[in-house]
C-alpha positions in Angstrom: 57.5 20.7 -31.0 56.0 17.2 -30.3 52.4 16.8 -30.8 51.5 16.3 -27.0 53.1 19.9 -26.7 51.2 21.5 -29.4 48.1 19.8 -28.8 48.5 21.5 -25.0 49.4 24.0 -26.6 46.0 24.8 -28.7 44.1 23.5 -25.2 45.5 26.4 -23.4 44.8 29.2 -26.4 41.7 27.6 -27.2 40.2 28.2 -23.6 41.4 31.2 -23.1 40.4 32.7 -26.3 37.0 31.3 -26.4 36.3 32.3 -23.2 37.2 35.8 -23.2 35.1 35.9 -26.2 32.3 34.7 -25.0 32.4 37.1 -21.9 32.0 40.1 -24.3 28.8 38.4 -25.7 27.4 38.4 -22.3 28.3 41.9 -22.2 26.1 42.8 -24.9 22.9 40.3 -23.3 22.7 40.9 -19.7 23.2 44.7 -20.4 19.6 44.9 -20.8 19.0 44.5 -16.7 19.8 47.7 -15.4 18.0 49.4 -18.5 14.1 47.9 -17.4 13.3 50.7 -15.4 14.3 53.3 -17.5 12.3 52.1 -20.4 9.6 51.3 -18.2 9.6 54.9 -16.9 10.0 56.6 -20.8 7.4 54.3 -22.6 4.5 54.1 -19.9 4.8 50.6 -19.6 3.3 48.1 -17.3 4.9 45.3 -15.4 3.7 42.7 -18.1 4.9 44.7 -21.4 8.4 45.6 -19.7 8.5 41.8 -19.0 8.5 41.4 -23.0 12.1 42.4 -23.2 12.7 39.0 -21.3 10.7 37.6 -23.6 11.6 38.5 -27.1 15.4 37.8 -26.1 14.9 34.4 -24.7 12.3 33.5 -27.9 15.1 34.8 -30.4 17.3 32.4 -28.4 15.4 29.8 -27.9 14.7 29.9 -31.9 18.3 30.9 -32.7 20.0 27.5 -30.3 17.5 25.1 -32.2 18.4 26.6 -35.4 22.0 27.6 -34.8 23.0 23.7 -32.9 23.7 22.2 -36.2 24.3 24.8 -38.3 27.6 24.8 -36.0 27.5 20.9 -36.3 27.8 21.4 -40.1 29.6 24.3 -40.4 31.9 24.7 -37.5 32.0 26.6 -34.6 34.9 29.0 -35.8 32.9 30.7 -38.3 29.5 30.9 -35.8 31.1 32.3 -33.0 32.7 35.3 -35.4 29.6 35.7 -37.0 27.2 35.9 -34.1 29.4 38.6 -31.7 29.3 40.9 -35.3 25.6 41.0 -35.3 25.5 41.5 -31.2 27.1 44.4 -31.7 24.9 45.6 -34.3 21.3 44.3 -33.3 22.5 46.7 -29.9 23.5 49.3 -31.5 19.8 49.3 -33.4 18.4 49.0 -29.7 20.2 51.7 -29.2 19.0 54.1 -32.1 15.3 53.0 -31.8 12.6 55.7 -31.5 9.5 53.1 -29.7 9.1 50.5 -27.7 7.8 47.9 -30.2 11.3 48.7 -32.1 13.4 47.9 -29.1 11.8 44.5 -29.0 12.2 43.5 -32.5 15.8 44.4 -32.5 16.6 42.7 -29.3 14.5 39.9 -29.8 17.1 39.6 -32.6 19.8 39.9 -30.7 18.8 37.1 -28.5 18.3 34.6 -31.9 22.2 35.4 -33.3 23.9 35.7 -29.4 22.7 31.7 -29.8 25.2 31.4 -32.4 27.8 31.8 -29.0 27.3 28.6 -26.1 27.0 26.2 -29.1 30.1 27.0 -30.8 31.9 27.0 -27.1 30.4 23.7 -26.4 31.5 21.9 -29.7 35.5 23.5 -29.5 35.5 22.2 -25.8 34.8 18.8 -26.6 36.7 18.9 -30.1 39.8 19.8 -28.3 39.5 18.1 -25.0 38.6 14.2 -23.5 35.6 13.5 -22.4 37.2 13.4 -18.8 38.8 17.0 -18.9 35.5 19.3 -20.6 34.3 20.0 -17.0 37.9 22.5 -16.1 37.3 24.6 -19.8 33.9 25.0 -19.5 34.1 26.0 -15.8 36.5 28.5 -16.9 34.3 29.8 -19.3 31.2 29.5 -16.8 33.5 31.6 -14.4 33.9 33.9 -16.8 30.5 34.9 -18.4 29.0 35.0 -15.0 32.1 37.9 -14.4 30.9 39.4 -17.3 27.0 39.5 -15.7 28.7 40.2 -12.7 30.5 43.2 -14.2 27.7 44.8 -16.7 24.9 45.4 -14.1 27.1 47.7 -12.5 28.4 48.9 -14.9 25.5 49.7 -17.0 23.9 51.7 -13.9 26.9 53.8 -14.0 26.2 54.3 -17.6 22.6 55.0 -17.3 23.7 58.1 -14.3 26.1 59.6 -16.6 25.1 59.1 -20.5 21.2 57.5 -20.3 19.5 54.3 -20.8 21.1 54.3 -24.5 24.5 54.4 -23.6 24.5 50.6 -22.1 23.8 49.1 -25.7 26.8 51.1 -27.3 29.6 51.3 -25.1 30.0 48.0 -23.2 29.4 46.2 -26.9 32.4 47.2 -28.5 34.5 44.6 -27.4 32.0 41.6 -28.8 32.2 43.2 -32.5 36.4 43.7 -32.2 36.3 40.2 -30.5 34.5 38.8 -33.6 37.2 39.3 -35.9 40.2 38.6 -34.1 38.7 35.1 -32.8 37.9 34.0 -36.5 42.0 35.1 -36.9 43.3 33.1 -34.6 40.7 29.9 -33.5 40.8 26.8 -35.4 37.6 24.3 -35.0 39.2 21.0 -34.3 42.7 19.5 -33.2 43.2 18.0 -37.2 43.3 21.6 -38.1 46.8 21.5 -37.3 47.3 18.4 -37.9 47.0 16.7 -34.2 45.0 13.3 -34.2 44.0 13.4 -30.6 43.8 9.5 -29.2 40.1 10.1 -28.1 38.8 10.5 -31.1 37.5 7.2 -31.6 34.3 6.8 -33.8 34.5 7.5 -37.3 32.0 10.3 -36.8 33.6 12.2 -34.3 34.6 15.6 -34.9 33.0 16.0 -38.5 30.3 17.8 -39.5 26.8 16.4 -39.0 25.2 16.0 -42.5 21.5 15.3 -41.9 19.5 17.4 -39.9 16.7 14.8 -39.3 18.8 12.6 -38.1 21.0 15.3 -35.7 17.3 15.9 -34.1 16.0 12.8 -34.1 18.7 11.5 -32.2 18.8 15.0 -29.6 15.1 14.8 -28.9 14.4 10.6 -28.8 16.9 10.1 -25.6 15.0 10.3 -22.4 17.9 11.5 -20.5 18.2 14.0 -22.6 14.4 15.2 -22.7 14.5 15.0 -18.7 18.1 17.3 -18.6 16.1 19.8 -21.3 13.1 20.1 -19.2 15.4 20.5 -15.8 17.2 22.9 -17.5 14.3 25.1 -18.5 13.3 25.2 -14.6 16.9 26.8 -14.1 16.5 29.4 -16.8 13.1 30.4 -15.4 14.5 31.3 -12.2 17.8 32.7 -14.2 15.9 35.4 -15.9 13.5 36.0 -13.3 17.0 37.4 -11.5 18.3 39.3 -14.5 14.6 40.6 -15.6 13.3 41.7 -12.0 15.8 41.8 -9.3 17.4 45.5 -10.3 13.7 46.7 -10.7 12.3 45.2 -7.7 15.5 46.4 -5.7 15.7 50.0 -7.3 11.4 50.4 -6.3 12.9 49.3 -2.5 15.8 51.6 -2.0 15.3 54.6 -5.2 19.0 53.7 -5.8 20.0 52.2 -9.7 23.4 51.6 -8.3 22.5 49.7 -5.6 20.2 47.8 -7.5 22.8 46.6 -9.9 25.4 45.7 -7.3 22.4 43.3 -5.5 21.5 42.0 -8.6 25.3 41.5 -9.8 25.7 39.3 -6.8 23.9 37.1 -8.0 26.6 36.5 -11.2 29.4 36.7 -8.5 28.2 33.7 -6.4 27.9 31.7 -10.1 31.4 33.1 -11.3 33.3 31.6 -7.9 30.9 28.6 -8.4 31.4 27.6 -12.0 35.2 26.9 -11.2 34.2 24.1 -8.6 31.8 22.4 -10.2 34.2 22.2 -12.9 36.7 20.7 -11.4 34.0 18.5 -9.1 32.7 17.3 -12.1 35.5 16.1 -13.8 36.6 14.4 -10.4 33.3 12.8 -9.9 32.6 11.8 -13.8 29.0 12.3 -12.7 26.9 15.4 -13.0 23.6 14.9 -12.1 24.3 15.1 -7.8 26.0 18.4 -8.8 22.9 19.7 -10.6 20.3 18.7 -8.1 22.4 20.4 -5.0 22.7 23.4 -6.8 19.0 23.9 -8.0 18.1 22.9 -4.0 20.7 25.9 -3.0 18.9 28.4 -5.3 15.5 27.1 -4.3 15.8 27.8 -0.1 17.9 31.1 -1.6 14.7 32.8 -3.1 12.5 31.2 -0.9 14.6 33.1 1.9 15.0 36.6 -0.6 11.0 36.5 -0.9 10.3 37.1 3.1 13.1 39.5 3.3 11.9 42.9 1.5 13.2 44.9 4.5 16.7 43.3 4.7 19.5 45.6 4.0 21.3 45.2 0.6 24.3 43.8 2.0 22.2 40.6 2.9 20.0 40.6 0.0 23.1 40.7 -2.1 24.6 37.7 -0.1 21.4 35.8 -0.6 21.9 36.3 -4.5 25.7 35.0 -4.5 24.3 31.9 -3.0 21.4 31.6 -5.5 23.9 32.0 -8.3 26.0 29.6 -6.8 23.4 27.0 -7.9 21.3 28.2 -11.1 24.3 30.1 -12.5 27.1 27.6 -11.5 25.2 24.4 -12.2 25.1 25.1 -16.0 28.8 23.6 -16.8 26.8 20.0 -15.6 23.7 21.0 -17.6 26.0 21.3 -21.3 28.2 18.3 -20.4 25.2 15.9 -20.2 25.2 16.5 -24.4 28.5 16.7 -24.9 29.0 13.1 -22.8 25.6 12.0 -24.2 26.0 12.7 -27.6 29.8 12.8 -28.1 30.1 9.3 -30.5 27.6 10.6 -32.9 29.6 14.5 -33.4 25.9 16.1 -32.4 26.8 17.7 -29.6 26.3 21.2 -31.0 22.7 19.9 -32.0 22.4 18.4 -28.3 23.4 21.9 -26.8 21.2 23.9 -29.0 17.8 21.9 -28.4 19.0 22.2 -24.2 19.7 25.5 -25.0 16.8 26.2 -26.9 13.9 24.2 -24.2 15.7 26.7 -21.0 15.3 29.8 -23.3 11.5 28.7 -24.3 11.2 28.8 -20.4 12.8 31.8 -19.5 10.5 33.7 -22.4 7.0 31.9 -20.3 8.8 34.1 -17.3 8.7 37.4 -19.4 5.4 37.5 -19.6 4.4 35.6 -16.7 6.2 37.4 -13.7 5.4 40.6 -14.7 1.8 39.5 -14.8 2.0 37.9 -11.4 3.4 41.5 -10.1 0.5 43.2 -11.8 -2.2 40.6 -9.8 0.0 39.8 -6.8 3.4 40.4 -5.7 7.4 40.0 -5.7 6.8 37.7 -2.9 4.1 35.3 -4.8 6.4 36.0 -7.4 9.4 34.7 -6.2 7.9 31.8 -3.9 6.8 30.5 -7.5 10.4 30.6 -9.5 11.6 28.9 -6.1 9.2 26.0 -7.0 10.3 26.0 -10.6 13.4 25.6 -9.4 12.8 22.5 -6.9 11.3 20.7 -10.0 14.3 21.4 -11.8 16.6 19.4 -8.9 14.0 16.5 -8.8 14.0 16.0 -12.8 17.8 15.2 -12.7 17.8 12.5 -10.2 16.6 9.2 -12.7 19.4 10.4 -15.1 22.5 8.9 -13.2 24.8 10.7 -15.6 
């Protein structure tokens, strides 16, 4: 076999494999979304404390990215990814088995901290094994397929909560992240010289090795404006993110008394993001720019919840259609946030780092909107609620404009 074949070879398994991987991770993450209620409803718990299960797994995240970014730098993204989907399974399974509330959050708040051992390792194999002008079709694909995965456990977890309880949604659907774990670290191989490809993009004499200092990995990740604007941006988009996971099902589900209908509105939302991730993909690999991408997406999700704020009384069918198009922007729009790093960064083989500090500002954001929509609901409304992720969100499209990347 000639190296051009094998190298398209390891493209194609590398893809696939790290993709399906990672949709079992999101399995055991978003699974949390149709649970809220339930919890709610067992422990006693107000809008605010409820909104700490947002919190603690965004902080662990947030923690875990700006930890975990060059840990996979250093030690490769092979061994990260196999080792984070083992501890999903069991930090769940501990959710799972816990007798109080303030047990829950320690164990998912660890769960959020090693699930950020996942987008970093995806990040660093996609731009190992691909050009710079063919990342945006791989991590599509994977985009497409972790917003199937939301897409699929909402649903899926109300089903579980009708027939086998609240408990039942960290056991069952997690399985697959902890068999997943073993047979990716069998199989996966961190970079193209691996096998012994020398791929003709690799052109700096630091690309694809290991980052050795980690002053210098976050010196350089945190002193390029571009990059402290695309952080910031992101953050808005991960606000209004897990204001969608964290509330819609609840606010739905107090509407209409129906779990399952709650989960299907909400899982809309991860549909509209799963068809989207596949264009802009392939748009941004056509247009070698990402920023125009970014802002028309965050302006789409913006008029989206704008719209889903006035409409309480709307029927589920059009709420749920008002979601897909939300996620068509805030869920979508993240293949352009993780290539501004990996195009950013590429020469100086930080990229992991670059993704983990993004990573870790949008999570630092998404834990403020824990806390701080469920305190809104208790003084206000869903409607003040959601008009105020909508602005988030219209900062997050402005931000991107001065990058020109």
């Amino acid at each position: 076999m000639t190296e051009l074949k094998q190298l398209k070879k390891w493209q194609l398994k590398t893809t696939l494999f790290t993709g399906i991987f990672y949709f079992t991770y999101y399995m055991a993450r978003y699974n949390y979304s149709a649970t809220i209620p339930f919890i709610q409803a067992e422990y006693l718990l107000t809008n605010t404390q409820i909104g700490l299960m947002a919190t603690v797994l965004t902080a662990g995240y947030a923690i875990g990215q700006f930890i975990n970014g060059y840990l996979i730098d250093r030690h490769g993204p092979r061994i990260m990814m196999s080792m984070g989907g083992a501890f999903t399974w069991l930090t769940n399974l501990m959710v799972a088995l816990s007798s109080g509330f303030q047990q829950i959050l320690i164990f998912w708040g660890l769960n959020g901290y090693v699930q950020a051992m996942g987008y970093g390792s995806v990040c660093k194999l996609y731009t190992n094994w691909f050009p710079p002008e063919e990342r945006g079709k791989p991590l599509g694909f994977n985009e497409f397929l972790q917003s199937f995965s939301s897409f699929i456990i909402v649903p899926l977890g109300a089903f579980l909560i009708v027939n086998f309880g609240w408990r039942s949604v960290y056991v069952i659907p997690t399985i697959p992240v902890l068999l997943g774990s073993f047979f990716f670290y069998k199989e996966i191989r961190n970079k193209p010289q691996d096998e012994g490809i020398n791929p003709t993009w690799s052109t700096t004499h630091q690309h694809n090795i290991s980052a050795h200092s980690a002053i210098d990995a976050y010196k350089r990740t945190l002193s390029d404006w571009r990059m402290i604007a695309s952080y910031i941006s992101y953050g808005g988009s991960q606000f209004g993110r897990f204001v969608i996971y964290t509330w819609v099902a609840k606010y739905i589900y107090e509407l209409t008394g129906n779990i399952i209908v709650a989960g299907w509105v909400t899982a809309a939302f991860a549909l509209g993001g799963s068809v989207g991730s596949l264009a802009v993909g392939y748009l941004s690999d056509k247009m070698r720019l990402r920023w125009p991408i970014i802002t028309a997406g965050m302006l789409v999700s913006t008029i989206s919840l704008v719209v889903f704020a006035y409409m309480p009384t709307a029927s589920p069918l059009v709420l749920s259609i008002l979601m897909a198009i939300c996620g068509s922007g805030i869920e979508a729009v993240e293949v352009c946030y993780f290539l501004l790093p990996m195009d950013i960064l590429d020469d100086e083989g930080y990229q992991a780092t670059g993704v983990g500090v993004m990573n870790a500002f949008g999570k630092a954001f998404a834990t403020i909107q824990g806390v701080l929509f469920g305190l809104l609901l208790d003084l206000g409304s869903y409607q003040n609620a959601f008009l105020a992720t909508a602005a988030i969100c219209l900062l997050s499209a402005i931000l991107v404009i001065p990058i020109r990347k």
